[in-house]
C-alpha positions in Angstrom: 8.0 -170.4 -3.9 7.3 -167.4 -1.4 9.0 -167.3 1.7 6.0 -167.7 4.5 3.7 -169.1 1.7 1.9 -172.3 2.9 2.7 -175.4 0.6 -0.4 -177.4 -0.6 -0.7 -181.2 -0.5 -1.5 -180.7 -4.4 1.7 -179.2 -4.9 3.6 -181.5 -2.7 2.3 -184.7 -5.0 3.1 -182.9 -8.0 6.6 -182.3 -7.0 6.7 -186.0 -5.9 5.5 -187.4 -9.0 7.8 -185.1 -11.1 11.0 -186.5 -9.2 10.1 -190.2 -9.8 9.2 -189.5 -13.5 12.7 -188.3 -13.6 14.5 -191.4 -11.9 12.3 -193.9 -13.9 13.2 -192.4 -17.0 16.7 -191.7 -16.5 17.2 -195.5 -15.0 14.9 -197.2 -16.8 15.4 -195.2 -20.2 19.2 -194.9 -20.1 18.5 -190.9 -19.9 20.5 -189.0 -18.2 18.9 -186.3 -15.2 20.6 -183.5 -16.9 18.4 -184.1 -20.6 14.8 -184.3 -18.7 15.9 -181.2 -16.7 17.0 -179.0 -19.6 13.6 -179.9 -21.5 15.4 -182.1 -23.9 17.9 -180.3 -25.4 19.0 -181.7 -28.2 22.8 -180.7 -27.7 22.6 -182.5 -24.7 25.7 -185.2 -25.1 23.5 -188.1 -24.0 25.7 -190.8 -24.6 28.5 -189.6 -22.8 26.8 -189.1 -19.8 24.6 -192.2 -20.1 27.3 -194.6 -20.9 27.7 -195.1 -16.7 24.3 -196.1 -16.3 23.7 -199.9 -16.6 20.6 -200.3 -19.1 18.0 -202.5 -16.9 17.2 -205.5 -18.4 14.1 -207.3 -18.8 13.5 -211.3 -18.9 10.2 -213.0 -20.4 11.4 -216.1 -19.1 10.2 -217.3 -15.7 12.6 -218.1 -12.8 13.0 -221.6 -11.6 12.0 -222.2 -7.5 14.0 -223.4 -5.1 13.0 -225.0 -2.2 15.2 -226.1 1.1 15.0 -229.1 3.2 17.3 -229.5 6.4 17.4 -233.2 7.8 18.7 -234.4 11.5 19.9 -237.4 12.8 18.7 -239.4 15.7 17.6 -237.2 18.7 17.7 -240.5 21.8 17.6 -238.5 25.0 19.3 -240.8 27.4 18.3 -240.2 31.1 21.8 -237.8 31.5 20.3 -235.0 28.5 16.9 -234.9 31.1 19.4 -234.5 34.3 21.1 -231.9 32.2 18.5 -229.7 31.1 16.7 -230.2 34.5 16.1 -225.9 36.5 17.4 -226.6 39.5 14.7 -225.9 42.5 11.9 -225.6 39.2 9.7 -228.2 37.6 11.0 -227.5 34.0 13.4 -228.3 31.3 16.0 -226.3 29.3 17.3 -228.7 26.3 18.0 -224.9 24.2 21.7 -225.3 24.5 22.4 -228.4 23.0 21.0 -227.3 20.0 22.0 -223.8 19.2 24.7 -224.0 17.1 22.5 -226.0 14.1 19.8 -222.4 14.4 21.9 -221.0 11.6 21.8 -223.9 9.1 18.3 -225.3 10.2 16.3 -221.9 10.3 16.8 -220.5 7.2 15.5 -223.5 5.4 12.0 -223.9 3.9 11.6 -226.7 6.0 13.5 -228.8 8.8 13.0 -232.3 10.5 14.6 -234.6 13.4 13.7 -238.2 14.1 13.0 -237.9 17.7 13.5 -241.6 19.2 10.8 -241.5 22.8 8.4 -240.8 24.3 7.1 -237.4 25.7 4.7 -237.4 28.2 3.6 -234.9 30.8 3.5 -237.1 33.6 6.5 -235.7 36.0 8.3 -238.4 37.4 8.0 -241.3 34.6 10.6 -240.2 32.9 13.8 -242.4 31.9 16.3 -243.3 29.8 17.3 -246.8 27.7 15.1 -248.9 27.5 12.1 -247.6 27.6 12.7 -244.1 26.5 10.1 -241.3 28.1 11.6 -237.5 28.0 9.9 -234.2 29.0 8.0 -232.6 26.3 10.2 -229.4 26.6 12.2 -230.9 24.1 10.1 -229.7 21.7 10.6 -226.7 22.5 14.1 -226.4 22.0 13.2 -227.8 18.5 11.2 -225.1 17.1 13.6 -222.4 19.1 16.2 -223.5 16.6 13.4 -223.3 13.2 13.0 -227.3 13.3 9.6 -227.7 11.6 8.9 -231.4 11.7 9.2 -234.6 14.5 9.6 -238.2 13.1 8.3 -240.2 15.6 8.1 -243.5 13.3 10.6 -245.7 15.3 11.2 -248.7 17.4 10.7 -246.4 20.8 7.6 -244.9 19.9 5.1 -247.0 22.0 7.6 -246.8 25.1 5.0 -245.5 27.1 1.9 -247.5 24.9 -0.5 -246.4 22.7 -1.8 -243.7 24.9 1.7 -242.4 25.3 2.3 -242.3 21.8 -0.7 -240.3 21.0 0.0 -238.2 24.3 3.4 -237.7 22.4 2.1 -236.2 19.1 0.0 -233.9 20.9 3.0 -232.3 22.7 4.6 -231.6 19.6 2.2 -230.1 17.9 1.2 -227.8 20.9 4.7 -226.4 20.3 3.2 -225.5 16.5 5.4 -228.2 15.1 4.4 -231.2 13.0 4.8 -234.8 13.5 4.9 -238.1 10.9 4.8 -242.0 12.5 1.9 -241.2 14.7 -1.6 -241.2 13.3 -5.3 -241.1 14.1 -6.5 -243.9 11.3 -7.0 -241.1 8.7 -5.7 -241.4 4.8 -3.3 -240.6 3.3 -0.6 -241.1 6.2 1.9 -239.2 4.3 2.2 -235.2 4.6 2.1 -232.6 1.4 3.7 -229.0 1.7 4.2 -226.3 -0.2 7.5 -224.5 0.0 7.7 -221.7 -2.3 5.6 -223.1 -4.9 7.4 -226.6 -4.8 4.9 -229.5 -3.3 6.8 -231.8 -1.2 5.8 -235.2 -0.1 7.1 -236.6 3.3 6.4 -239.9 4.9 8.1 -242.2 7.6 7.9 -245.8 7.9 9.4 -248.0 10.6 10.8 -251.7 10.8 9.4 -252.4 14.2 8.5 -250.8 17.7 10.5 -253.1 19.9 7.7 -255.7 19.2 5.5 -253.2 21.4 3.3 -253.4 18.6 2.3 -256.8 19.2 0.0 -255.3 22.2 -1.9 -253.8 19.7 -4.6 -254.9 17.9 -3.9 -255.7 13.4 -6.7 -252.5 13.3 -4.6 -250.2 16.1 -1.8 -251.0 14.4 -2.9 -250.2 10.5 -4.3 -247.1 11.5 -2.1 -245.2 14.3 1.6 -246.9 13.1 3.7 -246.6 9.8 5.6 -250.4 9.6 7.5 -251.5 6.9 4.9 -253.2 4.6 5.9 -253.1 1.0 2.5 -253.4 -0.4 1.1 -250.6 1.3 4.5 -248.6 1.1 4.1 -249.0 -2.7 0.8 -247.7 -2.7 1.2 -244.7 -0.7 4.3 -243.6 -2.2 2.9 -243.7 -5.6 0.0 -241.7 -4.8 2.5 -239.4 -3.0 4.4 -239.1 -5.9 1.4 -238.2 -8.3 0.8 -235.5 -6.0 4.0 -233.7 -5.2 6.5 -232.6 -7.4 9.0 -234.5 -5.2 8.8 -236.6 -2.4 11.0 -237.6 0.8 10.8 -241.2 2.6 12.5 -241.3 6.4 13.2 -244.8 6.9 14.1 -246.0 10.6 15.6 -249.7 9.7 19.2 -251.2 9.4 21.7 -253.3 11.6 22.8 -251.3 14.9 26.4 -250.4 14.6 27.3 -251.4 11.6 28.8 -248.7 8.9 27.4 -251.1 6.0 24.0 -251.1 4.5 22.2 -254.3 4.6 21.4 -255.9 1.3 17.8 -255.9 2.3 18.2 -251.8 2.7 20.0 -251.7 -0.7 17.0 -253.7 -2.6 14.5 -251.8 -0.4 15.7 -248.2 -1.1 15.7 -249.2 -4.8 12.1 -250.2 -5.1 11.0 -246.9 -3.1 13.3 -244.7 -5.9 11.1 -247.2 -8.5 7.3 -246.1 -7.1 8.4 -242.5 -6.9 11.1 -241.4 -4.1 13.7 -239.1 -4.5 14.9 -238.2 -1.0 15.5 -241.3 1.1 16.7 -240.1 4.8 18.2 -243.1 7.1 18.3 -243.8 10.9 18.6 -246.8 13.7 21.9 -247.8 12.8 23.4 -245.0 15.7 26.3 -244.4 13.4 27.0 -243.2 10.0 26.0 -245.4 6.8 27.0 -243.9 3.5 25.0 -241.8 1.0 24.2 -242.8 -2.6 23.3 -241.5 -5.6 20.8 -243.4 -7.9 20.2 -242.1 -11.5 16.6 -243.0 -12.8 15.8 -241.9 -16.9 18.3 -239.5 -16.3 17.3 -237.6 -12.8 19.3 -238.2 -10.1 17.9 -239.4 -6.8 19.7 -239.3 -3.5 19.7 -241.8 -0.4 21.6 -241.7 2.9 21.2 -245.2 4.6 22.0 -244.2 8.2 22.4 -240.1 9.4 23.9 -241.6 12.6 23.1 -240.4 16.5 22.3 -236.7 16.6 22.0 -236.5 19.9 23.0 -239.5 22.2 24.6 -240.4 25.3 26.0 -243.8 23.5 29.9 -242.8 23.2 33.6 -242.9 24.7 33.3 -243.3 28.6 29.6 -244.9 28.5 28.2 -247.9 29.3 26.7 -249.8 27.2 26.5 -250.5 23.5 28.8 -250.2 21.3 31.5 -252.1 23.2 34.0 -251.1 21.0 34.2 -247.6 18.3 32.1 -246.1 20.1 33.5 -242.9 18.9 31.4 -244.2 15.6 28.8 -243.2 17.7 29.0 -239.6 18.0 29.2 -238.9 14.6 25.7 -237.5 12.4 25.2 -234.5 10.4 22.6 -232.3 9.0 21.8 -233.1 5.1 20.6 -229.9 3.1 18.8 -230.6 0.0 18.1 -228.3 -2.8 14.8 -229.0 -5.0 14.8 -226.5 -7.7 11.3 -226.5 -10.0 11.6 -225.2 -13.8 8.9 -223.0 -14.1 7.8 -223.9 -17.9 7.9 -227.5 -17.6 7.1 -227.8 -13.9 9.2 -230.8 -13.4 11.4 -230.8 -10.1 14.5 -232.2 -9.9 17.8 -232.5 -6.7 19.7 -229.4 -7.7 22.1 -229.8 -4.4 23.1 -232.0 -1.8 25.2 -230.9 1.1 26.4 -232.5 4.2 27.3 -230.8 7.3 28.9 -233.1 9.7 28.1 -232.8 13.5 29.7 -233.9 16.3 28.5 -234.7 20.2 30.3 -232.5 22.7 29.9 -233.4 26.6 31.3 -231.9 29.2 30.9 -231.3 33.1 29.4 -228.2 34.6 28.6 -228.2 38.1 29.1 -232.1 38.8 26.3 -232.8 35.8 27.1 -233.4 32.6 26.3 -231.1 29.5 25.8 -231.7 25.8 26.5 -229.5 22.8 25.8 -230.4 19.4 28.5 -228.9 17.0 28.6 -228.7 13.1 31.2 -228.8 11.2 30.8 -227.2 7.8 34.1 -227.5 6.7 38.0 -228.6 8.1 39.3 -226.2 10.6 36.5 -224.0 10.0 36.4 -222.1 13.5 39.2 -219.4 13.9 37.6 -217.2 17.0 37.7 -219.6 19.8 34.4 -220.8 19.7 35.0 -224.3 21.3 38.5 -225.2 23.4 41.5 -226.7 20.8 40.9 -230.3 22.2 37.0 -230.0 21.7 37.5 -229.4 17.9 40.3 -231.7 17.1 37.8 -234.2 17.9 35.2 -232.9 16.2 37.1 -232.1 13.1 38.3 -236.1 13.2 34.6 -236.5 13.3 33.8 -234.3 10.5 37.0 -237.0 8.6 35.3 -240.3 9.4 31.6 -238.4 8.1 32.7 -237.1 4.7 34.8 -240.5 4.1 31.3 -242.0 3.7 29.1 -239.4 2.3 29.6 -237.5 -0.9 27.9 -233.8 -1.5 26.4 -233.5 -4.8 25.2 -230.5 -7.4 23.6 -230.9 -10.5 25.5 -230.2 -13.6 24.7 -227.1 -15.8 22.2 -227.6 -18.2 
């Protein structure tokens, strides 16, 4: 090229194209730079020079999807979480820090969900603690800052502030852009269908009671806007869930407070749900840890934890209240990550992984009011840099023992 000689967008493309040709065919080809350059020579020693040069390979045969689901415990704001997350001198809420630490398991999921056991009214001033439950709706929030996607709000406090607080409720979480099951406007279907990446997911929640707040309704209020346990219509729904999604998840808020055993009555239950179409059952009431099970079913493997125990909860050692005794049981839930992976020829969708990652209930006192950090625990003695003081993590490490002794984490065998 002259020196001083303007270069032309013509020639500028050409020289671009040329370049490319030359990687693509090189790469692509298994032919070395030096053979295009020199115009082919045939002395050229191609295979020497090619032999470094990994020869791309091509596959025909589609890729199975994956999809990701990330399930929380119990969320039951006792009055202390509202105290604590109160701006001092402001009319507003901060719950952020209690949740940080789950960000980098919950967000990277295709979708994540909490059973969130209140109310959440706007009405400054109403709110409280056990037994009627009514938190600020800044809760939410802290939810969706940490990439939670979806509220359960099928549970015995949701009518703690009525019908109209219920509804009142729903509306707050979804103004926050998140979703919300339990709560609903008469409409059909009550269960929820989504898409995550290319896998359809079913979801629906159903409830044993609402403290017998339901009884204030009317049999029409309480068909349309509630989710109760009633088998009939449980079988119906789920089936037609289950001809709709290529795999479906139940959240089931029932169980005997306390107690670390199933009920028979859960057993039989979760059993007919896997029998009209379930394959995810996810647990909670119980405010401690029940254990997980695996069902096989004509060969696919189904999955059910009975109770994911208090996520967040002031019921624990030096409180008042129930438990009277273990409370320590009561401090104890997890996160459950579940793998769906979708074969791509045949379309079906099976579990490909189950993993549990304990979490354990930190409180502490910061300027005379007490604070609350929820800490998982992915594995034993897995913090090296000082992230918590040595006494906070011996106890949540015996946590993360008395979680794993009841659940077991599960992958699906090679085909």
């Amino acid at each position: 090229m002259e020196k001083g000689k303007p270069v032309t967008l013509t020639k500028v493309i050409v020289l671009i194209c040329t370049s490319l040709a030359i990687i693509f065919i090189s790469v692509y080809l298994n032919v070395p730079h030096s053979y295009i350059r020199d115009g082919g020579d045939p002395n050229t020693n191609i295979s020497s020079s090619a032999s470094a040069v990994p020869k791309a390979t091509f596959s025909s045969e589609p890729q199975p999807l994956k999809a990701v689901i990330v399930s929380a415990g119990d969320c039951v704001l006792h009055e202390v979480f509202q105290k604590s997350a109160k701006i001092e001198n402001e009319d507003r809420y901060d719950f952020n820090s209690i949740f940080e630490a789950i960000k980098p398991y919950t967000e990277p999921a295709h979708y994540s969900l909490i059973s969130f056991e209140s109310a959440a009214t706007n009405k400054r001033g109403d709110y409280s603690g056990y037994p009627l439950f009514n938190c600020p709706p800044e809760i939410f929030d802290a939810f969706k800052n940490v990439g939670l996607d979806l509220v359960n709000n099928s549970n015995n406090h949701q009518l703690d502030r009525k019908l109209k607080g219920m509804l009142e409720t729903r509306d707050n979480i979804r103004s926050r852009g998140l979703e919300v099951l339990g709560v609903y406007d008469g409409e059909e279907p009550r269960y929820m269908i989504k898409e995550l990446n290319g896998i359809k997911v079913g979801l629906m929640a159903y409830t044993y009671s609402c403290n017998m707040n339901e009884d204030a309704l009317t049999a029409k209020q309480r068909e349309h806007h509630l989710a109760l346990i009633d088998e009939k219509r449980m079988e119906q729904e789920i089936t037609e869930m289950e001809g709709k999604a290529d795999a479906t998840v139940i959240a089931m808020h029932w169980g005997t407070e306390y107690t670390q055993k199933p009920t028979d009555y859960q057993e039989k239950l979760a059993r007919k749900m896997i029998d009209w179409g379930a394959d995810v059952i996810l647990g909670s009431h119980p405010h401690v840890v029940q254990p997980s099970e695996l069902i096989d079913l004509n060969g696919d493997t189904k999955y059910i934890i009975y109770s994911m125990g208090n996520f967040v909860s002031n019921q624990r050692r030096g409180a008042s209240g129930y438990p009277k005794t273990h409370k320590e049981l009561c401090e104890d839930s997890m996160l459950i990550n579940i793998e769906f992976v979708k074969d791509a020829g045949t379309s079906k969708t099976v579990i490909n992984k189950v993993t549990h990652i304990p979490t354990w209930l930190w409180r502490y006192s910061k300027d005379g009011v007490y604070r609350f950090q929820v800490i998982p625990v992915p594995l034993p003695d897995y913090y090296k840099n000082g992230e918590y003081p040595k006494e906070v993590l011996a106890e949540a490490y015996e946590s993360y023992k008395r979680t794993m002794s009841l659940v077991s984490d599960y992958q699906r065998p090679s085909p």
